[in-house]
MARZARO-412719 format. One record per residue (C-alpha): residue in three letters; x, y, z. Coordinates in steps of 0.001 Angstrom, whole numbers, plus 500000, padded with zeros to 6 digits. Layout:
N
ALAXYZ
...
! end
This chain:
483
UNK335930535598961542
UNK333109533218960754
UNK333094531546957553
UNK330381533449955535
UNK329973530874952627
UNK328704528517954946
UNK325259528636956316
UNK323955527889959541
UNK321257525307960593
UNK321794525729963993
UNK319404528226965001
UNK315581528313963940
UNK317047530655961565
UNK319311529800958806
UNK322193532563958187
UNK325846532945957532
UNK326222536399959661
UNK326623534937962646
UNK323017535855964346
UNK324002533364967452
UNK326424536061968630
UNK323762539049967798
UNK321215538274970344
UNK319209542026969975
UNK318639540793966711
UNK318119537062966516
UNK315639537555969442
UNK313635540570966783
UNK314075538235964478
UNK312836535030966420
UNK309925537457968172
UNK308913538159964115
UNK309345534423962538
UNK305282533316964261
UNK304021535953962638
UNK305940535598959362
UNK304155531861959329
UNK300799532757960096
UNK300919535119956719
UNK302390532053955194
UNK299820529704956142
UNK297085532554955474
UNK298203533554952324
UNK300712531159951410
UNK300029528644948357
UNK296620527063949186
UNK295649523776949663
UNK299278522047949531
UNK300483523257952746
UNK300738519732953784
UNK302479518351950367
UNK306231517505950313
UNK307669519367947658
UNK311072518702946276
UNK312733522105946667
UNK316070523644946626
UNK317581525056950093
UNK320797526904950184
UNK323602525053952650
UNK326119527056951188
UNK326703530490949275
UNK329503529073946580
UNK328383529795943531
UNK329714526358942315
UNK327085524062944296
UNK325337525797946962
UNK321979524277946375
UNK320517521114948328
UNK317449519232946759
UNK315040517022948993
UNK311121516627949712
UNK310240519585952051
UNK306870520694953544
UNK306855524446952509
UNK305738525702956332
UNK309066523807957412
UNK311039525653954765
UNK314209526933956312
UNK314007530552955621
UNK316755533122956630
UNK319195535297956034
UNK321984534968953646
UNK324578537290952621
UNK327456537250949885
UNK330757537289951163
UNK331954540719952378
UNK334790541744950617
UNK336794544131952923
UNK338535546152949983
UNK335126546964948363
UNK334550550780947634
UNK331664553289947028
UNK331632553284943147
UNK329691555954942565
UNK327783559566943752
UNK329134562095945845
UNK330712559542948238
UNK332970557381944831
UNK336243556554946453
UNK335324555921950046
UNK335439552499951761
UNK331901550950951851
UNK330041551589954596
UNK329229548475957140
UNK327119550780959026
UNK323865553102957642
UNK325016556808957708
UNK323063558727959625
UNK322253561680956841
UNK321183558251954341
UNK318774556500957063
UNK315087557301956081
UNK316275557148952192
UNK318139553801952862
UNK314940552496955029
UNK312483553248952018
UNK314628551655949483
UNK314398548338951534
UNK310603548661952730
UNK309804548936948627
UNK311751546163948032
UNK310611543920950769
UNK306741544797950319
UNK307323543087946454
UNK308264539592948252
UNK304983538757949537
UNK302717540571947569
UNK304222538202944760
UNK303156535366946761
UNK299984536630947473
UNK299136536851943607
UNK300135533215942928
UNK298403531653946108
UNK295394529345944200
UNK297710528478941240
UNK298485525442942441
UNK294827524019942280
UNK295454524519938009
UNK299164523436938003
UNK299826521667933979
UNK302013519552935904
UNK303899518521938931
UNK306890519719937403
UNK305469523302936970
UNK303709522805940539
UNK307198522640942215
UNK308533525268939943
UNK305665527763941238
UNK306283526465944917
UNK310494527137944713
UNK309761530513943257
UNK307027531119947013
UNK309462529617949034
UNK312342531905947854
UNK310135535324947682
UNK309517534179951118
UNK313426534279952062
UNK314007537471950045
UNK311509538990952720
UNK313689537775955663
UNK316650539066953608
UNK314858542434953852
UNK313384542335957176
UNK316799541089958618
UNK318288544532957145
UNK315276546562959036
UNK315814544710962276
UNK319898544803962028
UNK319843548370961051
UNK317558550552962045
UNK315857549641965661
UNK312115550674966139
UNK311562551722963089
UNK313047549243961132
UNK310840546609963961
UNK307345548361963091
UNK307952548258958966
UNK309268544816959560
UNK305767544582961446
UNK304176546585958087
UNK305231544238955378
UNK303037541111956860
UNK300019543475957282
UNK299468544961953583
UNK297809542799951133
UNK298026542607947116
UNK294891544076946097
UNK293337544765949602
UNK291379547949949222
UNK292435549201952877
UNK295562547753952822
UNK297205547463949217
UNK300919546806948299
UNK303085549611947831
UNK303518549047944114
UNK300865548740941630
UNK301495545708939513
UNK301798543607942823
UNK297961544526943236
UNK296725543148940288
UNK295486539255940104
UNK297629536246938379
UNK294658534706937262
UNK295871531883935444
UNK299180529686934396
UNK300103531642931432
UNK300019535394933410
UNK302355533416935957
UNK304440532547933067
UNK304640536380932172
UNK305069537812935739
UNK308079535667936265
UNK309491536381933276
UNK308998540350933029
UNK308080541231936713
UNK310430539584938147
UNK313322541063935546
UNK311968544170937059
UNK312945542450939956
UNK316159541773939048
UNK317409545148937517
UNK315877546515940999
UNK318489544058942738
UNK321606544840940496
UNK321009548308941428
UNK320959547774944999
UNK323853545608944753
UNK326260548346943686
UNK325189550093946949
UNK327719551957949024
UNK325947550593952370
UNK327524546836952021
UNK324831545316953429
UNK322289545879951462
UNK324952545253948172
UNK325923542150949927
UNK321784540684950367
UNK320954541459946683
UNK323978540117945371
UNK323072536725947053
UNK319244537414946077
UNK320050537379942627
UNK321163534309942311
UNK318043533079943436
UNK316191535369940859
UNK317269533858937966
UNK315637531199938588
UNK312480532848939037
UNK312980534232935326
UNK314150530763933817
UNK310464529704934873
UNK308928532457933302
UNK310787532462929836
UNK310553529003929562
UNK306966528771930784
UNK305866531072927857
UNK308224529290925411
UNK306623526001926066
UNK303373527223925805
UNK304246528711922160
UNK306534525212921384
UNK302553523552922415
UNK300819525878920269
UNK303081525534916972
UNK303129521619917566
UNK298930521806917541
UNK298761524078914350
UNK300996522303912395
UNK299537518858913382
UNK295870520198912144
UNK297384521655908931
UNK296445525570910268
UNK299046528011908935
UNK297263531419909965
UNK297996532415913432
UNK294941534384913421
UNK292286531751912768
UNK291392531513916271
UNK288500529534916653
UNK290407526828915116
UNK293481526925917106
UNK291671527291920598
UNK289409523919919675
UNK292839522016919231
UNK293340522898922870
UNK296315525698923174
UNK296570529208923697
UNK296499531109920171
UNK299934533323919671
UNK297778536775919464
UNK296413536083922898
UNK299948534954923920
UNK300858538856922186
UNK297903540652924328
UNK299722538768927608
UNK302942539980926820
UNK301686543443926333
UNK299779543549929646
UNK302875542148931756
UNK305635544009930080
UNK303561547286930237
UNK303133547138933572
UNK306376546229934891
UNK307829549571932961
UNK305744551595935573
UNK307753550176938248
UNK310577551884936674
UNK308665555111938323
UNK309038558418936243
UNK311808558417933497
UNK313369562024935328
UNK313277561516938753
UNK314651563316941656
UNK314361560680944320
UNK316642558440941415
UNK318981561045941725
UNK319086562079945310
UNK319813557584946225
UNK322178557853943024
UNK323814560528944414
UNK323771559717948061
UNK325383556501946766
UNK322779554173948075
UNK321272552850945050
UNK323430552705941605
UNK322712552077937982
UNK322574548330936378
UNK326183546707936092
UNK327292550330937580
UNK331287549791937684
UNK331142548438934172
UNK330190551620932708
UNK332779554122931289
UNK332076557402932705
UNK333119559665936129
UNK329880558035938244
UNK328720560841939006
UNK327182562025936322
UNK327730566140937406
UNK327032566877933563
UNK326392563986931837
UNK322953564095929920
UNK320711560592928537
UNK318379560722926016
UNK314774560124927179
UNK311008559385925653
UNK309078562329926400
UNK305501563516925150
UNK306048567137923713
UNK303615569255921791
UNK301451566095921169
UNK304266563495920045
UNK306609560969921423
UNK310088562606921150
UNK313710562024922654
UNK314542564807924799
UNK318396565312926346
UNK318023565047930254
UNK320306565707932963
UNK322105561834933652
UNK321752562316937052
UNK317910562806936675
UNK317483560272933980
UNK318626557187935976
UNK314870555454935538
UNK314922555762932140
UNK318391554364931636
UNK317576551206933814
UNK314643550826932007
UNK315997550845928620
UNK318497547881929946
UNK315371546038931098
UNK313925546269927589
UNK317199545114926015
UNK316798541799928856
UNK313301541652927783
UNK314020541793923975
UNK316844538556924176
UNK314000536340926028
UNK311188537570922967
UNK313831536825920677
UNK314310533351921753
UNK310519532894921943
UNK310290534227917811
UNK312931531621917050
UNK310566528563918632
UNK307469530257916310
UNK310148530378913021
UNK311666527234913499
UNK307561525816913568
UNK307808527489909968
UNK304691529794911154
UNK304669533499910059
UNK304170535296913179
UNK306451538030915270
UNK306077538515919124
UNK307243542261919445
UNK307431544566922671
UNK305267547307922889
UNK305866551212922658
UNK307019552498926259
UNK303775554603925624
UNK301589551845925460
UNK299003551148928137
UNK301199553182930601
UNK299975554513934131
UNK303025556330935685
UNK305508558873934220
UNK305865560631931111
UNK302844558344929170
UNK300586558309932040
UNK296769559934930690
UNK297271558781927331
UNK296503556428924986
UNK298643554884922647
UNK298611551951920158
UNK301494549388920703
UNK303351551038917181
UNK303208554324919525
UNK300749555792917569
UNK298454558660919853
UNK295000557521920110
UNK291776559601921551
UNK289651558300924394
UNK287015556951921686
UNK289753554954919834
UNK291123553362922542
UNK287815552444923859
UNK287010550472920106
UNK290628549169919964
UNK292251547972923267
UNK290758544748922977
UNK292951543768919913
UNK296092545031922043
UNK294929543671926123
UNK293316540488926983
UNK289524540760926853
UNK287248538497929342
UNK286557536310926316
UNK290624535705926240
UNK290587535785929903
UNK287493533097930174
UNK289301531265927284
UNK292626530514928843
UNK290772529812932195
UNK288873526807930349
UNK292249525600929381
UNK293368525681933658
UNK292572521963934149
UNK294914520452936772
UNK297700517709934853
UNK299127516133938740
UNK299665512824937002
UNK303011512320937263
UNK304893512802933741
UNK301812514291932449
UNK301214517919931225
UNK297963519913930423
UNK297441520056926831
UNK297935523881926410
UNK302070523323927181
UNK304921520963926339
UNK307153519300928250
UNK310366521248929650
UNK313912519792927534
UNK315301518606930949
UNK313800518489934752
UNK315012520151937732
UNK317952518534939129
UNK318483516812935945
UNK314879514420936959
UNK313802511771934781
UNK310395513409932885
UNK308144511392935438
UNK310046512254938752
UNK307198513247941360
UNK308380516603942374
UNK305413517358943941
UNK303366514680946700
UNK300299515209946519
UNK297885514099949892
UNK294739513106948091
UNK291790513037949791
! end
């Protein structure tokens, strides 16, 4: 048997599951890789196609060192598929199938459940991509620059990690929604992504910032569920997938935290103590904390409706079937199976927000999404203790679950962040002290100047405690082809 913690270069696709000896599927695979780069070049990041960027490829899949840094052109990226270790013992942990040796093969009563699970997933890669194409043009630094570029290049692989699943697994079909996920396009009226946050815009540096660091949690509870999946596969690509992820969420928390470290710096410096004088704090250059408030609001409302309806049936039915599990799933003390287990869930009854004892089985949204707002809570946590160690009175909380919601129990009403039920009217004369307004919007857009200098960052964010790959602060991560 091949060893699977070692990756191989020698085909135009990098894997460690032996493709060279699988030649239906390396030939799908090869047949799909020139259209793959023509949606990379199209809607890849644009205008640095060209630029060698100092990225992080995977030569092995140890845990202790698996990463290999050196100047790259992102079109020669070497994308493919990579797997975690199969461990021969592993089990189905949970559903109607707990107890039975995992499953190398897709069972035949599980394939159009098992197939939707991974065309979701998959259709989040690119569409993220998609989103963050022109940020590079307003990058506060080269440092930031690569970090946008390593999280492209690696939502680029997690597609392959999908697609290789759909090829490997499930013939034709599998082929044309292979086909499917390079022909949708975030926020294309004809042809949108499947999900509804991955259609809206990432307009500037700080909504990046906020994306990575709540949207791609989603991301990541999404994955630890799949992981625990009885089809080994698909457990064995999210497992490696996630360590990839974190990553993606490292930018994101310590994006926002630097922005807020920037902003503190500028208020004490100018003597301002009120976090609400705006005017003030957005002459000094930096993004006000309230605005940084109406951000986190916006991103962390909708990532809860990817979470899909707190009682779901589908949830249950891939619970159940054993396909898709709950976060951390065998460290949970219970039967996993949940046959009459209940979970208290949000609900709006006779006009107000109350907790409601659902079926477990039914209720397996709402529990994942309660872990994602625990994640969530430790990264705002962290961010409050930059804003009290600055000595400035000001909280960053998480919004009600009912807050600005579009799917599930919340959808169709209005709601302050406190929870508090608001008519149509209210709303209407309130969101802008809870959302970002155009003004906020045009504001932080004035603040997008490029910083490629190298060493240099945009006045609206500090400098990260230590560089990628332990750099010296005015490495050039990023080599920029001026014309």
């Amino acid at each position: 048997m091949p060893d699977t913690t070692l990756v191989d270069y020698s085909t135009k696709i990098p894997n460690n599951v032996d493709l060279a000896s699988d030649d239906r599927v390396l030939k799908a695979l090869e047949q799909w890789h020139p259209g793959y780069i023509d949606w990379w070049m199209a809607m890849g990041p644009d205008g640095f196609q060209s630029s060698d960027v100092y990225l992080r490829t995977a030569v092995s899949i140890d845990p202790k060192g698996w990463a290999k840094f050196d100047y790259v052109k992102m079109p020669e990226y070497r994308w493919g598929i990579l797997l975690a270790p199969r461990d021969e013992e592993r089990l189905v942990n949970f559903g109607a199938h707990k107890g039975e040796k995992a499953w190398q093969d897709v069972p035949g009563e599980y394939r159009a459940m098992l197939r939707r699970l991974i065309v979701i997933q998959g259709d989040t890669e690119p569409a993220s991509v998609e989103q963050q194409r022109h940020l590079g043009k307003t990058a506060p630094s080269l440092y930031d620059m690569r970090n946008l570029f390593q999280v492209n290049v690696e939502e680029g692989r997690h597609l392959w990690a999908m697609v290789y699943l759909l090829h490997k697994y499930f013939g034709r079909d599998g082929r044309e929604e292979a086909d499917g996920l390079l022909q949708r396009r975030s926020g294309d009226a004809d042809k949108p992504r499947m999900l509804g946050a991955f259609n809206e815009e990432t307009p500037d540096w700080l909504s990046f910032f906020m994306f990575t660091f709540f949207t791609d949690r989603d991301g990541k509870m999404q994955l630890e569920s799949l992981a625990q999946s009885g089809f080994d596969p698909m457990s064995r690509t999210c497992r490696f997938m996630l360590t990839e992820e974190a990553h993606h969420m490292f930018v994101g928390e310590t994006g926002v935290g630097r922005a807020i470290e920037r902003t503190c710096e500028a208020m004490k410096a100018a003597g301002i103590e009120d976090p609400f004088d705006l005017v003030r704090i957005r002459a000094l250059g930096v993004i006000d904390l309230p605005t940084i408030q109406k951000k986190a609001n916006l991103h962390y409302s909708l990532s809860l409706d990817l979470f899909g309806s707190e009682v779901s049936t589908n949830a249950a039915n891939f619970f159940n079937a054993g396909l898709k599990g709950r976060f951390m799933e065998t460290r949970i003390e219970d039967d996993h199976q949940l046959t009459s287990a209940t979970y208290p869930v949000l609900k709006l009854v006779d006009g107000d927000i109350r907790t409601v004892e659902e079926p477990a089985l039914t209720a397996i949204n709402m529990r994942l999404r309660d872990d994602y707002t625990k994640d969530c809570q430790g990264g705002v946590s962290r961010w409050n203790r930059i804003i009290e160690k600055a000595g400035i009175k000001f909280q960053l909380t998480l919004p009600s679950v009912a807050f600005n919601r579009h799917i599930g129990e919340f959808k169709g009403i209005h709601a302050t962040p406190d929870g508090k039920l608001l008519n149509d009217q209210q709303w209407a004369a309130m969101r802008d002290q809870w959302l970002p307004s155009k003004a906020d919007g045009d504001f932080i857009a004035s603040l997008m100047q490029p910083c490629w200098d190298r060493g240099k960052f945009a006045s609206w964010i500090s400098a990260p405690k230590v560089g990628i790959d332990q750099k010296a602060g005015d490495f050039e991560y990023v080599k920029i082809h001026r014309g």
